[in-house]
DSSP file (Angstrom, degrees, kcal/mol; ACC not computed):
  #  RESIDUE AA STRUCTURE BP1 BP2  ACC     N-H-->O    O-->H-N    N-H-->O    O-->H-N    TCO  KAPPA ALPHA  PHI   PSI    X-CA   Y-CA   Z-CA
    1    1 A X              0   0    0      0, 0.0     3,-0.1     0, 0.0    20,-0.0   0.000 360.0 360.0 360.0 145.3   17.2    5.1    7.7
    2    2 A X        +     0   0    0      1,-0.1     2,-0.2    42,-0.0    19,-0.0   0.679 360.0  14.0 -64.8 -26.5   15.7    1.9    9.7
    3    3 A X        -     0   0    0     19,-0.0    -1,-0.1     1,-0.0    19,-0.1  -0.972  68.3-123.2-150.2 156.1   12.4    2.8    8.5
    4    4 A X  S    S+     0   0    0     -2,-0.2     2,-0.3    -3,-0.1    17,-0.0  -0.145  94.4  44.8 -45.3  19.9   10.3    4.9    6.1
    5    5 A X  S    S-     0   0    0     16,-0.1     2,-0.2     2,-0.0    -3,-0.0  -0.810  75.9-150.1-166.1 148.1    8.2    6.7    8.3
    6    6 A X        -     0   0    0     -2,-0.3     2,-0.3     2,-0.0    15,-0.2  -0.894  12.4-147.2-146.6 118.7    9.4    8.5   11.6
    7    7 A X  E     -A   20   0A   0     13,-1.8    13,-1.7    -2,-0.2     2,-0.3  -0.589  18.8-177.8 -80.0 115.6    8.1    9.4   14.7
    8    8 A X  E     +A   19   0A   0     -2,-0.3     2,-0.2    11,-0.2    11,-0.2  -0.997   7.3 168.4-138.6 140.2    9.5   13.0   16.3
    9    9 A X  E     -A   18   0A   0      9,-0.6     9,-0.8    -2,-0.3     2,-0.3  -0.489  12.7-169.7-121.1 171.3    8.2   14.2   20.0
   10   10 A X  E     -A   17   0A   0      7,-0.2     2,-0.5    -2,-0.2     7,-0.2  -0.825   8.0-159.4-152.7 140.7   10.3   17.2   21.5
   11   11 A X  E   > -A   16   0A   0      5,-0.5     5,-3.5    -2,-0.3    -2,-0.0  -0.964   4.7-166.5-131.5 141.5    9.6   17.9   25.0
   12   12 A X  T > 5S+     0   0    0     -2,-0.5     3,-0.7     3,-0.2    -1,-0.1   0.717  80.6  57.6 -80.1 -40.9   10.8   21.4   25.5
   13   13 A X  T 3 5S+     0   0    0      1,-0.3    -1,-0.1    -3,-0.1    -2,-0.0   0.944 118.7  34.5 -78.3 -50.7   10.8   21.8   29.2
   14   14 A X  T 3 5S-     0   0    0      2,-0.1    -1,-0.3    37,-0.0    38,-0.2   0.177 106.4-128.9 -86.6  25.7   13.5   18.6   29.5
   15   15 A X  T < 5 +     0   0    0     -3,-0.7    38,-1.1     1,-0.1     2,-0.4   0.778  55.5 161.3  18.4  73.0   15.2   19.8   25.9
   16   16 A X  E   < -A   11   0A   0     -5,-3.5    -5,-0.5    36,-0.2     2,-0.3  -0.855  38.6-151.2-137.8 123.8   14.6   16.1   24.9
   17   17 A X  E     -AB  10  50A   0     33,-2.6    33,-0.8    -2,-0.4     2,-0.4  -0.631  10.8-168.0 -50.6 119.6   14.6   14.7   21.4
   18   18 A X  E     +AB   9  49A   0     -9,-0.8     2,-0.9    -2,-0.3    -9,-0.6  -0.894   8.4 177.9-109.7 110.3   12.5   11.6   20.9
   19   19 A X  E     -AB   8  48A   0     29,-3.7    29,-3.0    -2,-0.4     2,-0.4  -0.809   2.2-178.4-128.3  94.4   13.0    9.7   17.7
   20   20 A X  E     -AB   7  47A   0    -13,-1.7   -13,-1.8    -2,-0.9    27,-0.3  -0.794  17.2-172.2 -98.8 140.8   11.1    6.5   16.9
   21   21 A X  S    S+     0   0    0     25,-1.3     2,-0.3    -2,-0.4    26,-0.2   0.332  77.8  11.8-107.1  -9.6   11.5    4.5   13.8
   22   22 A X  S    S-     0   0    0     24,-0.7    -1,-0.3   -15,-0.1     2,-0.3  -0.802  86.0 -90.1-160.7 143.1    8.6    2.0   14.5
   23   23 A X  S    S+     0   0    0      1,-0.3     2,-0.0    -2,-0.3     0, 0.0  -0.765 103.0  19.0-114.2 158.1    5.6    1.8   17.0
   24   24 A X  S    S-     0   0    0     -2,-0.3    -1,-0.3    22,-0.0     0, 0.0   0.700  81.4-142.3 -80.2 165.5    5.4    0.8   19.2
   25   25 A X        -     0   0    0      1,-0.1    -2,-0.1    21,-0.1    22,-0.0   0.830  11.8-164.4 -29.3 -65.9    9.2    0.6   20.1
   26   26 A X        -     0   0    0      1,-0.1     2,-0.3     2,-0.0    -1,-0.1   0.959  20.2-167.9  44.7  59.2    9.2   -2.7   21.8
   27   27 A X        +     0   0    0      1,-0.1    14,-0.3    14,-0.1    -1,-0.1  -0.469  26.1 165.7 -57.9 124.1   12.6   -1.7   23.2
   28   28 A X  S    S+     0   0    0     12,-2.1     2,-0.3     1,-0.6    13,-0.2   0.141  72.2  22.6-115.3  23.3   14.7   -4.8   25.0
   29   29 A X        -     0   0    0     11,-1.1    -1,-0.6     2,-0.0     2,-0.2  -0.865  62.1-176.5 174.5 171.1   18.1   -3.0   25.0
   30   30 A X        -     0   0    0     -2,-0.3     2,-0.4     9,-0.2     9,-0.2  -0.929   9.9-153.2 179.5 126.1   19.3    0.5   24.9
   31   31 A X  E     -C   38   0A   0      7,-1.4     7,-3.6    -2,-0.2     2,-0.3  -0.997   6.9-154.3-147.5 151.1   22.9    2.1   24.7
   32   32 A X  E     +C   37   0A   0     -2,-0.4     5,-0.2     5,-0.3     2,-0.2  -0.962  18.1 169.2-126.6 120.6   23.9    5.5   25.9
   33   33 A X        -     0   0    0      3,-2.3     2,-0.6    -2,-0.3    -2,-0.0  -0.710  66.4 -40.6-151.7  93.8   26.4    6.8   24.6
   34   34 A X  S    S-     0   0    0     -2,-0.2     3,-0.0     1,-0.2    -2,-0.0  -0.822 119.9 -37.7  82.6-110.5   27.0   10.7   25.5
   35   35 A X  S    S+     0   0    0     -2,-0.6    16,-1.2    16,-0.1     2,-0.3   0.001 121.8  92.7-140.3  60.8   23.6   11.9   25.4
   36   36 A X  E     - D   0  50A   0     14,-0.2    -3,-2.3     2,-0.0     2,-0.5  -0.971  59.0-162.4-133.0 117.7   22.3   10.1   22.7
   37   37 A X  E     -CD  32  49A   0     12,-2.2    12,-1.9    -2,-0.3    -5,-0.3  -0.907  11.7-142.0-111.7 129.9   20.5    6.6   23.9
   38   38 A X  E     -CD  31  48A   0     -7,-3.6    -7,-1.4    -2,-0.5    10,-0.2  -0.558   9.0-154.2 -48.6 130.0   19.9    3.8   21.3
   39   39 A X        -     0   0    0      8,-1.5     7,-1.8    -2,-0.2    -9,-0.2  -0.558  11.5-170.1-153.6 123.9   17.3    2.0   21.3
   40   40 A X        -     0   0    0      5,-0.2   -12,-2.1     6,-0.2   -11,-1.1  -0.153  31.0-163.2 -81.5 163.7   16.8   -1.5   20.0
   41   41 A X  S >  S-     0   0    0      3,-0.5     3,-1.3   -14,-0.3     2,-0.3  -0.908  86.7 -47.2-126.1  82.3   14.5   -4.0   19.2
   42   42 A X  T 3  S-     0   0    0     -2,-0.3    -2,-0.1     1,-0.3   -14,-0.1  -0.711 122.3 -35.7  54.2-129.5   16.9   -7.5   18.9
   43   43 A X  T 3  S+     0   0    0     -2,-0.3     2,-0.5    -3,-0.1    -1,-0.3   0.468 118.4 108.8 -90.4   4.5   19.4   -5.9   16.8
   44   44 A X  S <  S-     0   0    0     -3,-1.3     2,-0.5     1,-0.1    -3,-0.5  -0.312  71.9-126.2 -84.1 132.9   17.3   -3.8   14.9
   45   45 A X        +     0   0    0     -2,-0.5    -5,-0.2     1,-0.2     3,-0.1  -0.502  39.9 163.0 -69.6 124.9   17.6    0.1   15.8
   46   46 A X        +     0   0    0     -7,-1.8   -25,-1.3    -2,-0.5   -24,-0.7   0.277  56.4   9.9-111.6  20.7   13.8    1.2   16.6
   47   47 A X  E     -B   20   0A   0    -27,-0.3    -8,-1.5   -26,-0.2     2,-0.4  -0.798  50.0-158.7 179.7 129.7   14.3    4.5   18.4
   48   48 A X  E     -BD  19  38A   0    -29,-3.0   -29,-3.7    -2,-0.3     2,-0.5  -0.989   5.0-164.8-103.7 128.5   16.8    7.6   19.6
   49   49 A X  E     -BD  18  37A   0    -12,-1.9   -12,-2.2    -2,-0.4     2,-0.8  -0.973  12.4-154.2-126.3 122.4   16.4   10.0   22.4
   50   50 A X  E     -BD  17  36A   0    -33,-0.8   -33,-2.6    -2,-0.5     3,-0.3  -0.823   9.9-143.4 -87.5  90.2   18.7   12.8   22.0
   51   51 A X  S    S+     0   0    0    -16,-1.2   -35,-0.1    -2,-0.8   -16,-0.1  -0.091  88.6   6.5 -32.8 146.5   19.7   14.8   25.8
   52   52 A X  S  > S-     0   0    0    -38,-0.2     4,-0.7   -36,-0.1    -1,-0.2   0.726  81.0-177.0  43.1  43.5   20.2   18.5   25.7
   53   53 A X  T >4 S+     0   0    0    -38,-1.1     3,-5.7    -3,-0.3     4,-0.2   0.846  70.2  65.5 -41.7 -89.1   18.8   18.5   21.8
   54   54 A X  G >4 S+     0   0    0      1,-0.3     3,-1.9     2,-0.1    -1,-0.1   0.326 100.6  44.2  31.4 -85.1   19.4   22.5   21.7
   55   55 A X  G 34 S+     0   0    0      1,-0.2    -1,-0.3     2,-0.1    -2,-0.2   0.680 101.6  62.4 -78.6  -8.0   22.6   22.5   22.0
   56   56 A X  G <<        0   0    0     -3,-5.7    -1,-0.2    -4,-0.7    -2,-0.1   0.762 360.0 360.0 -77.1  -2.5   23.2   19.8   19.7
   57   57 A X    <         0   0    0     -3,-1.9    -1,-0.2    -4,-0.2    -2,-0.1   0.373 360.0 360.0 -76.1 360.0   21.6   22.1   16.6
């Protein structure tokens, strides 16, 4: 894991995951890759949002 402590949001109505490893984020790049988006801080991973969670369970 990137960090000891983790941040989880769900929003239900857009079935979207939101999974931060540090706050705030201070994102400056981001890769998408199906429906799971990266997102970094320099190289360091601070954050995932997982599309369609659900179906991914």
């Amino acid at each position: 894991m990137p960090s000891k402590r983790i941040w989880v949001d769900y929003d239900d109505e857009a079935d979207v995951l939101y999974i931060s490893f540090r706050k705030p984020q201070q994102v400056n790049d981001s890769i998408m890759e199906e429906d799971i988006i990266s997102h970094y801080h320099n190289k360091e991973l601070v954050g995932l949002t997982i599309l369609h969670a659900k179906s991914k369970g």
